[in-house]
FIZA-190137 format. One record per residue (C-alpha): x negated, y negated, z; residue number from 1; residue in one letter. Coordinates in nm, 4 decimals. Layout:
! residues N
<<X,Y,Z>,NUM,a>
...
//
This chain:
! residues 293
<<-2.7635,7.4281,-4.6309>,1,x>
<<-2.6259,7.4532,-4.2924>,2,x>
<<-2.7359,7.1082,-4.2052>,3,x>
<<-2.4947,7.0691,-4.4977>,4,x>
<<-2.2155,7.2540,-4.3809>,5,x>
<<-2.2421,7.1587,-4.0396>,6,x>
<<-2.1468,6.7591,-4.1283>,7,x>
<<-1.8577,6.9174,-4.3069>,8,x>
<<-1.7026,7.1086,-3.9960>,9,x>
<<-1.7279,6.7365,-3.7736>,10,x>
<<-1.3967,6.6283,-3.7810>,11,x>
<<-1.2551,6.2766,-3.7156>,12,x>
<<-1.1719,6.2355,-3.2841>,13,x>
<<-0.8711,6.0268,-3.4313>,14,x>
<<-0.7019,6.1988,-3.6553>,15,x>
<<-0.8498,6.5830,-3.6660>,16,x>
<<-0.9687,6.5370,-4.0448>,17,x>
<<-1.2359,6.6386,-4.2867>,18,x>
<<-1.4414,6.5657,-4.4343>,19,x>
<<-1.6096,6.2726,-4.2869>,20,x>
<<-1.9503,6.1664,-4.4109>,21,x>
<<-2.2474,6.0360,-4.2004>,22,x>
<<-2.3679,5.6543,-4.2400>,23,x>
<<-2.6005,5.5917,-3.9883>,24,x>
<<-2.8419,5.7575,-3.7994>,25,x>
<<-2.9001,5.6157,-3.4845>,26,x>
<<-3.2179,5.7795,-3.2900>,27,x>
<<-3.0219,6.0944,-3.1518>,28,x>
<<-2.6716,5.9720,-3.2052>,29,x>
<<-2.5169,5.9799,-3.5302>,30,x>
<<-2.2268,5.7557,-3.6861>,31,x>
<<-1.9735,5.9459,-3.9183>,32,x>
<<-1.6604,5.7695,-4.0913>,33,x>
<<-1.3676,5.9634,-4.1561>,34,x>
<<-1.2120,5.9221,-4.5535>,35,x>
<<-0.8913,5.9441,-4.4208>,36,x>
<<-0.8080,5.7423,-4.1455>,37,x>
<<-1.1342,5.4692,-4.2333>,38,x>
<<-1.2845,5.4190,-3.8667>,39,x>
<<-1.6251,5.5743,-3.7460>,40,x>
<<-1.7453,5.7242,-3.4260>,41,x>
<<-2.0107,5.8130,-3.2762>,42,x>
<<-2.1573,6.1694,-3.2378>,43,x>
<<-2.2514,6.3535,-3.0068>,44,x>
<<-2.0384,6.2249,-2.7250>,45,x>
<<-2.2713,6.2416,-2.4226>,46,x>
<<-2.1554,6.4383,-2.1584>,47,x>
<<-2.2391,6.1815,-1.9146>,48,x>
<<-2.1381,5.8116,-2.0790>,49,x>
<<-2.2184,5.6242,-1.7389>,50,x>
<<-2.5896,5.6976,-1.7390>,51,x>
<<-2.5505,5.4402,-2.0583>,52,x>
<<-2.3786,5.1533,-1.8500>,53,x>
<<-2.6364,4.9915,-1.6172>,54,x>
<<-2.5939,4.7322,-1.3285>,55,x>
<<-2.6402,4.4547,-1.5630>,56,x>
<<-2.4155,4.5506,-1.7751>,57,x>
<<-2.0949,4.5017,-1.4957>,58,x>
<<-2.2788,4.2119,-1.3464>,59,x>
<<-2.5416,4.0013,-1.5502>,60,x>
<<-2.8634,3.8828,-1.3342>,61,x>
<<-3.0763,3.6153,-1.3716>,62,x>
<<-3.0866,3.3679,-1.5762>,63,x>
<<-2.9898,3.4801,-1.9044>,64,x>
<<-2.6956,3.6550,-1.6648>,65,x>
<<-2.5952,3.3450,-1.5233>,66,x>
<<-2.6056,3.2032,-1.8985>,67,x>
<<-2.4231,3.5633,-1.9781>,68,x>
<<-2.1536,3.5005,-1.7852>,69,x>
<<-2.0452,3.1473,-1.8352>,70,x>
<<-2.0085,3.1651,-2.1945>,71,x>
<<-1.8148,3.4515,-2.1344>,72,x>
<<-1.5872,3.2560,-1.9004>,73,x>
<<-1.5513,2.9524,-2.1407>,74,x>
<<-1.4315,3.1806,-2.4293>,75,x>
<<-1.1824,3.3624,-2.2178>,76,x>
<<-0.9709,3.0839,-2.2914>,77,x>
<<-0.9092,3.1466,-2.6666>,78,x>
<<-0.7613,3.4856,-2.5449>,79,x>
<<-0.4973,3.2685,-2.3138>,80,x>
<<-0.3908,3.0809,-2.5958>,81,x>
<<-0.4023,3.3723,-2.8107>,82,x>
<<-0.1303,3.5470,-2.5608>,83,x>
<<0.0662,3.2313,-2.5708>,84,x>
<<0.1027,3.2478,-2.9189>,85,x>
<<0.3433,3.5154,-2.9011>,86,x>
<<0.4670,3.5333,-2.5345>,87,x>
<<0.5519,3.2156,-2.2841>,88,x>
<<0.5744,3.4469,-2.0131>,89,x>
<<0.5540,3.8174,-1.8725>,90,x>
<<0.3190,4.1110,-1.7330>,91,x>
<<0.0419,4.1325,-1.8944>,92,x>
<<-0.2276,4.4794,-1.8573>,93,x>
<<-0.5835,4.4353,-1.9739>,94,x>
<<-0.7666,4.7757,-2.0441>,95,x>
<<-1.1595,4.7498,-1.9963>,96,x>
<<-1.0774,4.4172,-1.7580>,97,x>
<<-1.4179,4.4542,-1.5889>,98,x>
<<-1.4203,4.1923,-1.3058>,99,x>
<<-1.0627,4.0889,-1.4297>,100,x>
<<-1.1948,3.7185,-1.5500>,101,x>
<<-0.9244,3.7450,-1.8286>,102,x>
<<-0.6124,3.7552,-1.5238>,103,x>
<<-0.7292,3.4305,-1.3814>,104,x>
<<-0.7240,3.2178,-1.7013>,105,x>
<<-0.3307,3.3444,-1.7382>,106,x>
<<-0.0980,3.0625,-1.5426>,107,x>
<<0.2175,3.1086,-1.3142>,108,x>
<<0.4095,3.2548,-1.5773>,109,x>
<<0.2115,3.5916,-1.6340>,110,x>
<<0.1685,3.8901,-1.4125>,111,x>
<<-0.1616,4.0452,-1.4807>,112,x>
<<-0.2679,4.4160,-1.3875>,113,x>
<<-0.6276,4.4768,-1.5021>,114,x>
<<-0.7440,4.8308,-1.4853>,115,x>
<<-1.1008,4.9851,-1.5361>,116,x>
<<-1.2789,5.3455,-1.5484>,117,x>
<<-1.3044,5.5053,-1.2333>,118,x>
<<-1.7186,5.5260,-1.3369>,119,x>
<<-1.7115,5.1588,-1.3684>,120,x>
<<-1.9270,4.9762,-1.1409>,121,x>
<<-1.7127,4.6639,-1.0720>,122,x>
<<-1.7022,4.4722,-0.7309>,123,x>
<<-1.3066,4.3125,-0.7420>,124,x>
<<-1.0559,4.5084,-0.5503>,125,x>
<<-0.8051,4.3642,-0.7525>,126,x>
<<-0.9034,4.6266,-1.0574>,127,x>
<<-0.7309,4.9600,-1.0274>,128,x>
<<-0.9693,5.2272,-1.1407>,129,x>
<<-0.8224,5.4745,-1.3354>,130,x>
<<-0.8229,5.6709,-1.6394>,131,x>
<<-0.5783,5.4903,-1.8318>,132,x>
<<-0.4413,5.7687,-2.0640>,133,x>
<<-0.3383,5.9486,-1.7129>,134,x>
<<-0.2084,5.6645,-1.5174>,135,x>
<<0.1116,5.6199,-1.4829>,136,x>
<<0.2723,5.2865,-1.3812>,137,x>
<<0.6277,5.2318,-1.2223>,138,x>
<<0.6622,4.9044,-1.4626>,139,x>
<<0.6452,4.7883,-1.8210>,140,x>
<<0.4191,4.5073,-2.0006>,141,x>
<<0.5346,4.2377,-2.2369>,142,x>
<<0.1802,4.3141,-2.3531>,143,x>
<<-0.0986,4.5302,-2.3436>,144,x>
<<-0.4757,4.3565,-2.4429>,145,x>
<<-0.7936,4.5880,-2.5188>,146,x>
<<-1.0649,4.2951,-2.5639>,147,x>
<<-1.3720,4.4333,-2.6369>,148,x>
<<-1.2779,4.7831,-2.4973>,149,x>
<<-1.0950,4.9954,-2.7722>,150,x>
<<-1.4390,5.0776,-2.9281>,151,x>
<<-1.5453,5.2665,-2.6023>,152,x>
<<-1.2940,5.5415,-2.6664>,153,x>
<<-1.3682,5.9004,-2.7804>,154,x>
<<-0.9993,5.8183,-2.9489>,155,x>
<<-0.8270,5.5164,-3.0334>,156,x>
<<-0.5217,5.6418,-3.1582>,157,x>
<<-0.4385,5.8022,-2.7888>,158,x>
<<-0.5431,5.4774,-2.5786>,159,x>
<<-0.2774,5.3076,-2.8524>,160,x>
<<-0.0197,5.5592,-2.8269>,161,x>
<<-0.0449,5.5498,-2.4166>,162,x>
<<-0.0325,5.2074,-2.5164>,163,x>
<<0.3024,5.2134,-2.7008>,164,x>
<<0.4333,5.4065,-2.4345>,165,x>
<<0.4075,5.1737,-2.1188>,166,x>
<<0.5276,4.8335,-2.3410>,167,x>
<<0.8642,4.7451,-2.3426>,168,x>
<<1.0304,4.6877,-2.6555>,169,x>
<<0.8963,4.4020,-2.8647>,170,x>
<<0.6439,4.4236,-2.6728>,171,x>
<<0.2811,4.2968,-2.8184>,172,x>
<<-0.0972,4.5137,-2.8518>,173,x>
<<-0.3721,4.3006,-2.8718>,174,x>
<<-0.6855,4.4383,-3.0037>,175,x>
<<-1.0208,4.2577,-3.0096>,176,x>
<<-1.2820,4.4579,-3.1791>,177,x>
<<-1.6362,4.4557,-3.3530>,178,x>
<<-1.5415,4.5267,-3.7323>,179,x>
<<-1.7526,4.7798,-3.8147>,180,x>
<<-1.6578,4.7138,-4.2298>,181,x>
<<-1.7707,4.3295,-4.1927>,182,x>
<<-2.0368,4.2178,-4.4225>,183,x>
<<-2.2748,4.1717,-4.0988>,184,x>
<<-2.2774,4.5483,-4.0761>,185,x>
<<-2.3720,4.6456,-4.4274>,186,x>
<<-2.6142,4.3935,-4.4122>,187,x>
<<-2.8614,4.5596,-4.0733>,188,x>
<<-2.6896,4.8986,-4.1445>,189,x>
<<-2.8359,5.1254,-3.8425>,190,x>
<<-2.9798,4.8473,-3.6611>,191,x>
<<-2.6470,4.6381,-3.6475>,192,x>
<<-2.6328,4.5155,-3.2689>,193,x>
<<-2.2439,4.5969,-3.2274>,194,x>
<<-2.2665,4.9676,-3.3270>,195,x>
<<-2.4405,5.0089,-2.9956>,196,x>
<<-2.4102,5.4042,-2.9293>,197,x>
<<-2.3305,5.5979,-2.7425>,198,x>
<<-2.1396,5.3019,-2.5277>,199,x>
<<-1.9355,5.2126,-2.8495>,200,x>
<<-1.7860,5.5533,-2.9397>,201,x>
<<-1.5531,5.4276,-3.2183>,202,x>
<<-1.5992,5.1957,-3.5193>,203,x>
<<-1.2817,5.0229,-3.5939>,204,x>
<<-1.1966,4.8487,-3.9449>,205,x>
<<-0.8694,4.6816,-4.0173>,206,x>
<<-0.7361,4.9251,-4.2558>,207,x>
<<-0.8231,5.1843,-4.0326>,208,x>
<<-0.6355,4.9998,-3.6805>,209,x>
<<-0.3840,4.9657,-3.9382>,210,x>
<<-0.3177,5.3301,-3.9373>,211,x>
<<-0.3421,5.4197,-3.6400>,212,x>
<<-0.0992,5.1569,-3.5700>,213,x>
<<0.1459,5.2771,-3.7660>,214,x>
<<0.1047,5.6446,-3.6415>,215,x>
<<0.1952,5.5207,-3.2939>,216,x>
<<0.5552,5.3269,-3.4230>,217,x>
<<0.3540,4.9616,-3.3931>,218,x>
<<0.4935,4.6954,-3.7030>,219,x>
<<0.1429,4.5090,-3.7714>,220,x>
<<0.1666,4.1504,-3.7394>,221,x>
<<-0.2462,4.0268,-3.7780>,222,x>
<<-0.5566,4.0912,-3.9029>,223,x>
<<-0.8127,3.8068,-3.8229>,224,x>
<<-1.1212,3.7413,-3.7690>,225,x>
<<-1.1978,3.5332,-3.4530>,226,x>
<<-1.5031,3.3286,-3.3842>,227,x>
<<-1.6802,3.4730,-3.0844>,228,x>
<<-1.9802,3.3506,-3.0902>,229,x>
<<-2.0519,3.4539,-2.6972>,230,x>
<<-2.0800,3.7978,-2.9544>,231,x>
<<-2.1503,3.6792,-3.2360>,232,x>
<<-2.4693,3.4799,-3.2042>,233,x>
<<-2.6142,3.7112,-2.9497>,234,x>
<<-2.5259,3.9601,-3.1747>,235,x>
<<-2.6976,3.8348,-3.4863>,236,x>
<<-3.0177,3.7649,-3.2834>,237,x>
<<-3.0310,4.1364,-3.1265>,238,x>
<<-2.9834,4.2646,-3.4819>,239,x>
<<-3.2295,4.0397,-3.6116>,240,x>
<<-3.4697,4.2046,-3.3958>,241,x>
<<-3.3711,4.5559,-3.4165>,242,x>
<<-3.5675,4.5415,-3.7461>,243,x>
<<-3.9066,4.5199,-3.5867>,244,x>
<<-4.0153,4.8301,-3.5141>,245,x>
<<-4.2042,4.6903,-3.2008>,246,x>
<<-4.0902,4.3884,-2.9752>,247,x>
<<-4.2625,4.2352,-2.6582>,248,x>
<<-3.9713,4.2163,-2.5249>,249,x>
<<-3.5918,4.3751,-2.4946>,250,x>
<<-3.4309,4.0103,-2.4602>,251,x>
<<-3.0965,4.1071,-2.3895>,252,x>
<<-3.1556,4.4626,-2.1666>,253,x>
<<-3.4157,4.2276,-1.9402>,254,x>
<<-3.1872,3.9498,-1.8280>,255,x>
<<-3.4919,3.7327,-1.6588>,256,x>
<<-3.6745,3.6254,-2.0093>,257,x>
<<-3.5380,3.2548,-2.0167>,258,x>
<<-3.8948,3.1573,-2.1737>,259,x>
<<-3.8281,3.4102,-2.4021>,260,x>
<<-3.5132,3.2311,-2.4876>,261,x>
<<-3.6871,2.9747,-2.5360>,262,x>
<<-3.8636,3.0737,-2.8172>,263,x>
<<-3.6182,3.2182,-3.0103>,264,x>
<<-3.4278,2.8467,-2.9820>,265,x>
<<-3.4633,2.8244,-3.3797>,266,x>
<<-3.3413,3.1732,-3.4488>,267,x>
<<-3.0437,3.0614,-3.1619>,268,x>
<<-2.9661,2.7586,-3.4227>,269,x>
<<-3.0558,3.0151,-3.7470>,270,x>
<<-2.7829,3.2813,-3.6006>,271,x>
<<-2.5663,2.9613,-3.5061>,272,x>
<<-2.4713,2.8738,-3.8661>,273,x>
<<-2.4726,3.2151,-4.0009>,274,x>
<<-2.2211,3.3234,-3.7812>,275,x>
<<-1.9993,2.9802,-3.9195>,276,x>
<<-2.0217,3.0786,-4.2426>,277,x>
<<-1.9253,3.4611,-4.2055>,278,x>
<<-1.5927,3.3554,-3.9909>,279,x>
<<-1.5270,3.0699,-4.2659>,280,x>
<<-1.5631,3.3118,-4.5212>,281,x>
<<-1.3233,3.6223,-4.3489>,282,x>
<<-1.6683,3.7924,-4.2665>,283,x>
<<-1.6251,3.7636,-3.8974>,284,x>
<<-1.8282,4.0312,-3.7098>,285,x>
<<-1.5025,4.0726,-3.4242>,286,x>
<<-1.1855,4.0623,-3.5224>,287,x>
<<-0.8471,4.0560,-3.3979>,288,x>
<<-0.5738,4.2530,-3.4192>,289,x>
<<-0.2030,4.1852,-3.3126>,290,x>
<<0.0820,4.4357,-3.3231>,291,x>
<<0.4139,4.4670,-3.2017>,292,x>
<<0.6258,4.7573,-3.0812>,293,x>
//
């Protein structure tokens, strides 16, 4: 009974409701959704996140990190265009930027700021290291991009609201985000690659960015689902695999296993068409989400 009870007093990081109900448990993190707002998280929040983040994470090695890393290069350009699509020029500041790859695919006509964690173990210079929700810039931005970041916040709805509060009018939020509704997800429940606690901390869904967007004063423009497949495809292989209880091999935590690539060619050209299909069908496992002030 006070197992009971105690899932009834966990209230949503985003926006301080009950009740929320629990959907997955994940070894000794759980993942609750809240009925009100419709996005997850994950709980406990460890005290210590960046024990969670290894080297390899900021900087593949290797092989497969060599492998890692220019696929993630080559898709960096659908963000570009993405950006273009709504602004020809301006400043520009990506949250999460890592090693800032994003800034150099921008031309002439954008100024770029890229800012990280202060915990984040990133070699460019160029990358102010910050906690974002406490910085405080002299400037504006035309727009403000979270790609692949929003997720590894206790609370969306204050990164967005910070968010809202450094963009000049009409200015654009770009969101980029595993959704953690998508058919992908009900399909491997627990052992769905992109829940990946305790480093993703939030599970977005459309409906649910949706109100936290409107919360923070944001008119939505999109909802779309974006084919990612440097995500995607690595994403329905690791899921794939989370199944089996017992595997030779972590292929994507050990990035020197190119013969174990290899081998899983087939399930490479399996996870391939699969991944076609969902985004042809509005089953996309990311999504993206564009809203302006």
């Amino acid at each position: 009974m006070k197992a009971k009870d105690n899932k009834h007093r966990i209230k949503c990081p985003n926006c301080n409701s009950s009740p929320t109900f629990q959907r997955f448990n994940c070894d000794e993190f759980q993942i609750y959704f809240c009925k009100k707002c419709l996005n997850g998280f994950t709980y406990p929040v460890p005290k210590n996140i960046g024990q969670y983040y290894n080297d390899s994470y900021w900087i593949p090695k290797g092989f497969l990190g060599i492998l890692k890393k220019t696929m993630y290069h080559l898709f960096q350009l659908r963000r570009k265009y993405w950006i273009m699509d709504f602004l020809k020029k301006g400043r520009i500041l990506d949250v999460g930027a890592g090693e800032a790859i994003f800034s150099k695919f921008l031309n002439k006509n954008f100024e770029a700021t890229s800012l990280d964690l202060p915990s984040a173990k990133i070699q460019n210079p160029d990358v102010i290291k910050t906690d974002f929700l406490t910085w405080k810039p002299k400037i504006k931005f035309d727009a403000v991009v979270f790609w692949e970041s929003l997720e590894h916040t206790v609370s969306p709805h204050e990164y967005i609201k910070k968010a809202a509060s450094i963009l000049n009018d009409g200015g654009y939020l770009f969101v980029e985000y595993p959704r953690a509704d998508c058919l992908e997800s009900h399909i491997f429940k627990r052992f769905w690659y992109h829940l990946d606690p305790p480093r993703h901390l939030s599970h977005l869904t459309p409906k649910g960015l949706e109100k936290i967007l409107t919360r923070s004063k944001f008119r939505s423009i999109s909802h779309s689902g974006v084919p990612a497949f440097e995500y995607t495809i690595t994403g329905f292989i690791a899921s794939t695999l989370n199944l089996f209880p017992s595997r030779p091999i972590d292929f994507f935590k050990d990035s020197n296993n190119s013969i174990f690539l290899i081998l899983l060619f087939p399930l490479i050209i399996i996870s391939t068409f699969v991944e076609i299909c969902f985004f042809i069908v509005g089953q996309s496992p990311i999504y993206l989400t564009v809203a302006k002030k």
